[in-house]
N, C-alpha and C positions, 0 to 999 in steps of 0.2 A: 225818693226823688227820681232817680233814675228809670226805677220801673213804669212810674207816674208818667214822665216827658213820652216813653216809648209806649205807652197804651195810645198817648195822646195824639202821638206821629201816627200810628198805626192806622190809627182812626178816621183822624184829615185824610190820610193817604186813600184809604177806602174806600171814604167817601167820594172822593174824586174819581178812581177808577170805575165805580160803579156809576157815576154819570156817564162812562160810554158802554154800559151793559144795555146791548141790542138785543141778545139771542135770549137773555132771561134777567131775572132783576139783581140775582145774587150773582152772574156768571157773565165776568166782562176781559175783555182781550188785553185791557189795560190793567195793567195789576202791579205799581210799585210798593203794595206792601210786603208782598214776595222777598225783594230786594232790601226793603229794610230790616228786614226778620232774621233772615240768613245772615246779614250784615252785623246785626247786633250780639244773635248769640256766636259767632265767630269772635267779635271782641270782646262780649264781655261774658260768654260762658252761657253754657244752658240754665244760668241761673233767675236768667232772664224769661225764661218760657211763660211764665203768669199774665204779664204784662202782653206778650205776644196771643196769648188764649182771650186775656178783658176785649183786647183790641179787636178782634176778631169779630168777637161775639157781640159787640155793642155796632160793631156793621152791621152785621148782619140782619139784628135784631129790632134794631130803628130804620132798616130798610121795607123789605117782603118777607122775611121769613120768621119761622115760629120759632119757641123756644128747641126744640129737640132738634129740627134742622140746624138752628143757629149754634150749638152746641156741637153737631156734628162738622159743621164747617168749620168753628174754632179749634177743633179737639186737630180736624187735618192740615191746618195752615200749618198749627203751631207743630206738629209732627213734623212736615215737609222742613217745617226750617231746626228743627232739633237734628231730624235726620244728614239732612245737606251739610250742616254743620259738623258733625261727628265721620262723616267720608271725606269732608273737604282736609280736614285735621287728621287723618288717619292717612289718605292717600295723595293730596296736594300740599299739604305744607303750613294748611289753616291760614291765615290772615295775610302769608306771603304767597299765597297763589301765584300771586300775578308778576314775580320777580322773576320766573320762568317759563319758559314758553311751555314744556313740555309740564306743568302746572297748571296753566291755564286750560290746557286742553280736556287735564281731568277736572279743573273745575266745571267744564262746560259740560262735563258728559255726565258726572255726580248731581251736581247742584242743579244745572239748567236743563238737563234732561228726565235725570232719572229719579231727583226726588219731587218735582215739581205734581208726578205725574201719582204721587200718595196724596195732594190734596187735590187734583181733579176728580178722582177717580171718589177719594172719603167728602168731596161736596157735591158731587151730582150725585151721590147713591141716594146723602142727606137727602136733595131736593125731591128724589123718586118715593121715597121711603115715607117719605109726610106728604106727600101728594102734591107737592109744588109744583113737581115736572113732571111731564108725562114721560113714561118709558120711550117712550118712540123717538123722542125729541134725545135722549142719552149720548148720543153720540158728537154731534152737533154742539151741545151747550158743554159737553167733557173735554173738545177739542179748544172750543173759545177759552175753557178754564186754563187748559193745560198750558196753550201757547200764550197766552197772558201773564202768569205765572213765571214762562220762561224766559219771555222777555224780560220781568220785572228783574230774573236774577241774575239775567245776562248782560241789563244796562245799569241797572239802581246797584244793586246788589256790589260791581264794582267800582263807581263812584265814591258811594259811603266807604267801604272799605280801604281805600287807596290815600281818599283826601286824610282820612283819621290815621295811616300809617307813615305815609310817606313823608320825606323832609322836601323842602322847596324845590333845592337843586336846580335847575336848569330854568326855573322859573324866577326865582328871584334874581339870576345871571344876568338875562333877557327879558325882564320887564316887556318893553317895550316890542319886542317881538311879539309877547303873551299877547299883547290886548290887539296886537296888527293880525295871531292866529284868533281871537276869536271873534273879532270883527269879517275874517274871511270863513268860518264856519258858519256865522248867523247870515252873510249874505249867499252865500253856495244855498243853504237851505230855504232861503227866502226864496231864490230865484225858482230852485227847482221847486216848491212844493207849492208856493204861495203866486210868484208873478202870472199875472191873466194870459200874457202873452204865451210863458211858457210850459206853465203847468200841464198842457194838454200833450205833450212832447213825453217819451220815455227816458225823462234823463235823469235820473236817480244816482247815475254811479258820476256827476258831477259833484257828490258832495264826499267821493271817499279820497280827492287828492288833498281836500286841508287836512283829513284823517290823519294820512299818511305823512304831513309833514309834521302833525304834534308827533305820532310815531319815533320819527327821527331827531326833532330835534328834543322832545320835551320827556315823553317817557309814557308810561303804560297811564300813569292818573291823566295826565293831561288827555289821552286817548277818549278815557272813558269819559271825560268831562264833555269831550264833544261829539262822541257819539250822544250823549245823555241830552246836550243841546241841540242836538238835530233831530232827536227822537222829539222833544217835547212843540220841537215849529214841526212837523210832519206830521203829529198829529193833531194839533191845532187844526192846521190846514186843511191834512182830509177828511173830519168829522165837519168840515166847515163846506166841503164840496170839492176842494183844490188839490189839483196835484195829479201828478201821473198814477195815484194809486185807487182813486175813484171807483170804485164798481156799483154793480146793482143794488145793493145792500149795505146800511153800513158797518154791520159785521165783517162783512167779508171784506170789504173794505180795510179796515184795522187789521184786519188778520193778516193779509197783503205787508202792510204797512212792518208790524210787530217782528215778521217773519225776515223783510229786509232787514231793518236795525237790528237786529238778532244778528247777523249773517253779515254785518260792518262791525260789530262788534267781535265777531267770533275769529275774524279774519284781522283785522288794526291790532288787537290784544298782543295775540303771540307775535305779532311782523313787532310790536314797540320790545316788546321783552329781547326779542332774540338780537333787537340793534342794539339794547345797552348792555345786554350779555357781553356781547362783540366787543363796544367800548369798554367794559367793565377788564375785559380780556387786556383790551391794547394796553388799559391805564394802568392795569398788574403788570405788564409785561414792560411797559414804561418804568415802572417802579424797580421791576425786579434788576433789569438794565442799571437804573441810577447808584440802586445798593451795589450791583455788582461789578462799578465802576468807582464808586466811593471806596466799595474792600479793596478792591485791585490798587487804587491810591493811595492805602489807609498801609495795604502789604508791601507798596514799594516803597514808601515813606521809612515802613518798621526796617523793613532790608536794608535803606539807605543811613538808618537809624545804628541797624546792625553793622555794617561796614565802618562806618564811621568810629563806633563804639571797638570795633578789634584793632583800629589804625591809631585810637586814642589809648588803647590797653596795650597794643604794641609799644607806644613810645613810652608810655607812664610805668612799664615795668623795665624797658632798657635803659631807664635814664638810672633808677637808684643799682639796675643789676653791674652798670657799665660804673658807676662811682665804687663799690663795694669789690668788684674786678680790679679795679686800677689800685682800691685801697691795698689789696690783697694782695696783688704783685709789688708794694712798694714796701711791705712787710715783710717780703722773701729775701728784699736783699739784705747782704751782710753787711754792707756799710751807711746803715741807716741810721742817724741820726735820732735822739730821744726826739726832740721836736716835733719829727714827722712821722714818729712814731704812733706818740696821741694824737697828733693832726689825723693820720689813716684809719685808727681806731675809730675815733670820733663822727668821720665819715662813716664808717661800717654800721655804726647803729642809729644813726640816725636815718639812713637808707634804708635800713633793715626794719627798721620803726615804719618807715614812711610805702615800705609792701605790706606791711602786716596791717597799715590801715587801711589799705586799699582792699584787702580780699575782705577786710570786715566790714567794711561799707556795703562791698556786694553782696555777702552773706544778710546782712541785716537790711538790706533793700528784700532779697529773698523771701526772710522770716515773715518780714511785716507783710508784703504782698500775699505770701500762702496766710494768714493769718496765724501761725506758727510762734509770734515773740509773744512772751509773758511779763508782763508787767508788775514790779513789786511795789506798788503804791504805797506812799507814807507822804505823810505834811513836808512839804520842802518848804524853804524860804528862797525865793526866785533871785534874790537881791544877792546871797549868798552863793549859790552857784555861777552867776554872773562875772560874779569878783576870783572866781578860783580858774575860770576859764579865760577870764584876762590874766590872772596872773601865772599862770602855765604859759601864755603866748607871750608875755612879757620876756617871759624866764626865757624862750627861745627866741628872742629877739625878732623876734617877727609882727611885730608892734613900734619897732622905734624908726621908722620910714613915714610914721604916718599921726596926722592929730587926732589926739584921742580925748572928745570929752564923754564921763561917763555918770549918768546920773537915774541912779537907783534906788527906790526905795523900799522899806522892808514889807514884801508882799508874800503870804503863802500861798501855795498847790496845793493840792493831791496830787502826787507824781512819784513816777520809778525814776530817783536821783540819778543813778545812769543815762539813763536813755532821755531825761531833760538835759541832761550836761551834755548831749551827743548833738540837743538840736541846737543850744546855744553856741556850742564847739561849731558844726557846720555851718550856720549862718555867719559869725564871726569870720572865718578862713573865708566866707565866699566874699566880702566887704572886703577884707585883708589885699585876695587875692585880684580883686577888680575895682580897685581904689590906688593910682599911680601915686608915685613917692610926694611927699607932701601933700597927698588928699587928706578928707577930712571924714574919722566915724564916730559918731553919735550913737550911745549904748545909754537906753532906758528901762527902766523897769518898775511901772506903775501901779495903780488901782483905778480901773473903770466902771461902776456901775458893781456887778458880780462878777466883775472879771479882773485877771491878772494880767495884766499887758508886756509884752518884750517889742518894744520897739529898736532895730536897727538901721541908723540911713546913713549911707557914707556918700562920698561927690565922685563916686567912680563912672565905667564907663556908662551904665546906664544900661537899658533893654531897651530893644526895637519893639515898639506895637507890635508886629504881625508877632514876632515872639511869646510877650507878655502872657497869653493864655495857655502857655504851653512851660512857663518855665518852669513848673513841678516835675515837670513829666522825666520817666525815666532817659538817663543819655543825652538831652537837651543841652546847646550849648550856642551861642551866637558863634558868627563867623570869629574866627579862629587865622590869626598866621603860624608861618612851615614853624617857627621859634617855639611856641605855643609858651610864652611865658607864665602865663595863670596855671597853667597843670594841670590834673585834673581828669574822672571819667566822666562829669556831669552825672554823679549820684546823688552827692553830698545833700542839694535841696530837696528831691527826691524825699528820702529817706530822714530829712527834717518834716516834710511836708506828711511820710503816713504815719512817723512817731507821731505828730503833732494830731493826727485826726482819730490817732488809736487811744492816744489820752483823752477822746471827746473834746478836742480843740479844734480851731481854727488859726489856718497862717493866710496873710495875701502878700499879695506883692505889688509895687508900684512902681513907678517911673515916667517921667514925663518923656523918656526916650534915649537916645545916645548920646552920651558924653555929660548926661544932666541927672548922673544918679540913682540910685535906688533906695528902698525902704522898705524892710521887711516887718510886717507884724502880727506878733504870737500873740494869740487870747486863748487861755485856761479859764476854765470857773478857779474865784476865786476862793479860799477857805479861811477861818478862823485860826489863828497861831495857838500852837498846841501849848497848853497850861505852863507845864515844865519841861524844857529841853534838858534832854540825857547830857549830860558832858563825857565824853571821849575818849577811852581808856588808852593812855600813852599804848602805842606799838613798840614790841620789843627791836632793840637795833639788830636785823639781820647781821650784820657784823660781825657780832656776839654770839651767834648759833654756835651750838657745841658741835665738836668731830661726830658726824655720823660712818653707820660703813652702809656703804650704800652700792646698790648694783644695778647696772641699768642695761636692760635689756630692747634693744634697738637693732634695725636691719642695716640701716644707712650708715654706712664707714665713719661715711666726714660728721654727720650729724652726732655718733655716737662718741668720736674722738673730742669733738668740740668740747660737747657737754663732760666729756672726762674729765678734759684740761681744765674746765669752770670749776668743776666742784672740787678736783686738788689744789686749783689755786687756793680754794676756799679754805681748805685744811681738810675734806671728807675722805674717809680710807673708801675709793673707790674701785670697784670691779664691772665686768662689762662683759655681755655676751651678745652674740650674732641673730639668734633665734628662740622660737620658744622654749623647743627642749635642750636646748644649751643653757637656758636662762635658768629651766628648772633644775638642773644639772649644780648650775654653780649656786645658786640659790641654797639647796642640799649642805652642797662641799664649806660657804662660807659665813653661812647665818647670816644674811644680812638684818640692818635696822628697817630700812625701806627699799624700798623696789621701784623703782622708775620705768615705767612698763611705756612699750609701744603699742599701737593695736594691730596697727597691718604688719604683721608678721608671719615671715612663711611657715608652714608645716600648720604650728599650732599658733591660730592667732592671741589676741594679750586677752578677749573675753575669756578663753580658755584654759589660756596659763594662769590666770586669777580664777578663776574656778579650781582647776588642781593645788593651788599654791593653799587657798585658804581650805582644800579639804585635811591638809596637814597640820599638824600640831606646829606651833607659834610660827603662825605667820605672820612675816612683816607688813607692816606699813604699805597699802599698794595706791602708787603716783600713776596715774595715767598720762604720760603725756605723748597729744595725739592730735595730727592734724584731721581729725573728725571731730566737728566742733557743733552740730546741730543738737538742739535740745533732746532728740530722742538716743542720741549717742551717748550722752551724759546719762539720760536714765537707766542704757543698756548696760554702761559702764557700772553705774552703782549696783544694778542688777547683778550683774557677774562678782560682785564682792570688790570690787575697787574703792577706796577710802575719797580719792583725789580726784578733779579732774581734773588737767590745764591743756592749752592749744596751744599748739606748735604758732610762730616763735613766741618760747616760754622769757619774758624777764625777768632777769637775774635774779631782782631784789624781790618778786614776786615770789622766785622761788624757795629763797633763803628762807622769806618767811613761812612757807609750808614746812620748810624741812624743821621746824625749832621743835 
């Protein structure tokens, strides 16, 4: 079909340009088939060439000429335009010529000069060769060929090419501008080529200021659309007698004519390309400005973000270090009181509780962002964890300030039972914490569809709009007074919101604004409840742990005496050294059961001394415990031969039960 419509075009086109063949009947100065041909196999490939050879040939051939000249004249069209095609695409850019000036110009000099001139040269030899032309006349009818030809590719040629590539742009913007330029290009050409009055005048360069204004405002197609429209009224015109381009002949004539449109086209082309170059520049440089004003925003935001975050970490670590301080000094005196005794104790680890969750929120904001946390999937029951994280905050009375209805029902995950307890934990304490005394929280836990739902909404203070898009984000926090009674680094949602998106869920957030609430809600796919649930092998009462002898090897004085004190409380025959080779030393001298190892430790750090300890015959039991707590620390640890891992601060009861 395609090849079909372009024999078809080729051929109307033909016909037409050999209605102004003067100097011979095959060899005419108008020649848009030129420009179709080169046009077509740019777009769509020299696989077109057949199409461009029928076309040729059935001009030629229902014109004047024989079969062998017609044959010779097809065999050069379709050459000229295979050849023009394969230099335009090798050295202008193929179908984008015209996007740059310095493109256009080797289009013009490729295409419109130098291949134009393989079918003058391959159809007047035809025409000599079969006797059509006489030799004498060679020159004359080669020259009509040539310049006709190069008009065709230097007006048709980029028409077609431009209308088929280009998007609207500046034409669809300006409608009405469009139809006011070409309303002033069809009268520029009228007056000059066609009015009686003026036609005898030499004013031909009255039609290159509309040129110049599609140029500017519209782009290189609009360009050629109107050279293409002033070529087709000019020469109307002067095969009709009119115009300043009129001579003795109407060959020469057209040649005249072919030769100016030629030379408005060659000159409008590059002036349109090198003004949206220029635009193209400013609108980059426009852009690169807006990015490099948004980063600059986006950098003082993060700063302001950072600042904020150290003045929020400042206070949120001297509030539990200044309680645990004051516990500490009221434990020293001598006339203390049992009372205030547990009272200061009490204090201690609960503060002590309340830093250790704060580096683990950061770490674990960390994990999830490097994509670093590992998830140990298994069937949860959503309903059940719900209930264990209320009743943990129950237990710490950090629930009895507030109304609580809770209505759950029995729905499964796929979920790493930690890390869902973490997000149910954080969303809770963020309601807890921004819900004043006698507010109201609402704790659900549904079936929708394939999904498991955690809805929470309490009647706290609610988010501001401009907030609301941002309240995932790390650090995040509404205006805040000097008191800062909520607490807090702005992690917690954070760190709900990429556990929640690393399980393949979704969380959002709501609020109609301040003072009117919020609603958080968690969607998991939902799954099938597993056949039989394991029931729960009683844990041994840490309590009950029998005497170990145990040796712990640590650099930090106070950190090493504490843990002393803990485990003789406990009943364990304890020993203690400073360093690695100390450790190894007493380790030798007193057999221990386990080892309680440090890792930063000078000389020989604990990867170390557990590599020597286990290259010896009965080696103990080896506890890492270690404020290096990232996943690959634990592998390193296991690597090195350590049994254990735990992170600094270890609880107690946690311990007990390793040591059984």
């Amino acid at each position: 079909m395609l090849l079909a419509a372009l024999a078809l075009a080729y051929f109307l086109a033909g016909k037409l340009g050999l209605h102004f063949a003067f100097v011979h009947a095959s060899a005419s100065a108008v020649w848009p088939p030129t420009g179709i041909a080169m046009a077509a196999v740019l777009l769509f490939g020299s696989r077109v060439w057949p199409a461009i050879f029928v076309g040729a040939f059935l001009v030629n051939i229902s014109t004047a000429g024989s079969i062998a000249s017609s044959f010779g004249i097809a065999g050069g069209n379709t050459l000229e335009a295979v050849v023009a095609a394969w230099l335009v695409e090798r050295y202008a850019a193929g179908v984008h010529a015209f996007d740059r000036a310095q493109n256009i110009f080797r289009f013009i000099v490729l295409a419109g000069l130098v291949s134009t001139a393989i079918s003058a040269t391959a159809g007047t030899t035809s025409l000599a060769l079969t006797g059509l032309a006489e030799w004498a006349a060679f020159g004359p009818i080669w020259l009509t060929w040539w310049l006709g030809d190069a008009a065709g590719a230097l007006i048709v040629a980029p028409f077609v090419i431009l209308w088929s590539t280009s998007s609207p742009g500046p034409l669809r913007e300006r409608p009405a501008e469009a139809v006011l330029l070409v309303a002033v290009v069809a009268a520029s050409g009228a007056l000059v080529f066609v009015h009686p009055g003026l036609a005898r005048y030499p004013l031909p360069f009255l039609c290159i200021p509309a040129v110049i204004w599609a140029a500017f405002r519209f782009g290189q197609r609009e360009v050629a659309t109107s050279v293409a429209l002033l070529s087709a009224i000019a020469t109307w015109a002067t095969v009709s007698g009119d115009g300043p381009f009129v001579m003795r002949s109407d060959n020469e004539s057209l040649l005249l004519l072919q030769a100016f449109m030629a030379t408005i086209a060659v000159l409008t082309l590059p002036i349109a390309a090198l003004v949206w170059e220029r635009k193209a520049i400013e609108q980059e440089r426009t852009e690169l400005l807006e990015r490099e004003r948004t980063a600059r925003t986006d950098a003082e935001a993060a700063n302001r973000a950072k600042d904020e975050f150290m003045a929020m970490l400042s206070h949120e670590l001297r509030n539990p270090l200044a309680a645990i301080s004051n516990a500490g000094q009221l434990l020293s005196t001598l006339e203390l009181q049992q009372a205030f005794s547990s009272r200061a104790v009490e204090i201690i680890n609960r503060q002590a509780g309340h830093l250790s969750r704060l580096i683990e929120d950061l770490l674990d904001v960390a994990r999830v962002t490097s994509g670093k946390i590992t998830l140990t999937r298994e069937k949860v029951n959503l309903a059940e964890v719900v209930q264990t994280s209320l009743a943990v905050l129950q237990s710490g009375n950090q629930l009895q300030q507030h109304q609580l209805v809770v209505e759950v029902d029995q729905v499964w995950v796929e979920a790493d039972p930690a890390r869902l307890s973490q997000i149910v934990d954080n969303l809770l304490l963020n309601a807890i914490k921004f819900t004043p005394r006698g507010g109201r929280i609402e704790v659900q836990a549904f079936e929708e569809g394939d999904d498991a739902v955690l809805q929470i909404r309490d009647t706290g203070t609610g988010v501001a709009p401009e907030l609301l898009p941002r309240i995932f984000d790390l650090f995040t926090q509404g205006p805040r007074s000097l008191d800062r009674p909520q607490g807090g680094l702005g992690v917690g949602l954070t760190l709900a919101h990429r556990l929640v998106k690393a399980h393949g869920g979704r969380i959002e957030a709501f609020s109609e604004g301040l003072s009117k609430g919020c609603t958080f809600t968690v969607r998991l796919r939902r799954v099938d409840a597993p056949e039989a649930i394991s029931t729960v092998e009683p844990k041994p009462d840490p309590a009950r742990a029998l005497p170990r002898r145990i040796l712990i090897i640590e650099d930090d004085a106070d950190g090493r005496e504490a843990l002393r004190m803990q485990l003789v409380n406990a009943g364990h025959d304890v020993y203690a050294a400073a360093s690695g080779i100390e450790g190894i030393e007493t380790a030798a001298r007193v057999r221990p059961e386990i080892i309680l190892l440090d890792i930063g430790l000078p000389g020989l750090d604990g990867y170390q001394v557990a590599r020597q300890l286990k290259a010896a015959e009965g080696c103990p039991r080896l506890i890492a415990i270690t404020g290096y707590g990232q996943p690959q620390d634990r592998e390193r640890a296991f690597g090195a031969g350590i049994d254990w891992h735990m992170v600094k601060p270890v609880d107690a009861a946690e311990l007990s039960r390793v040591l059984l």
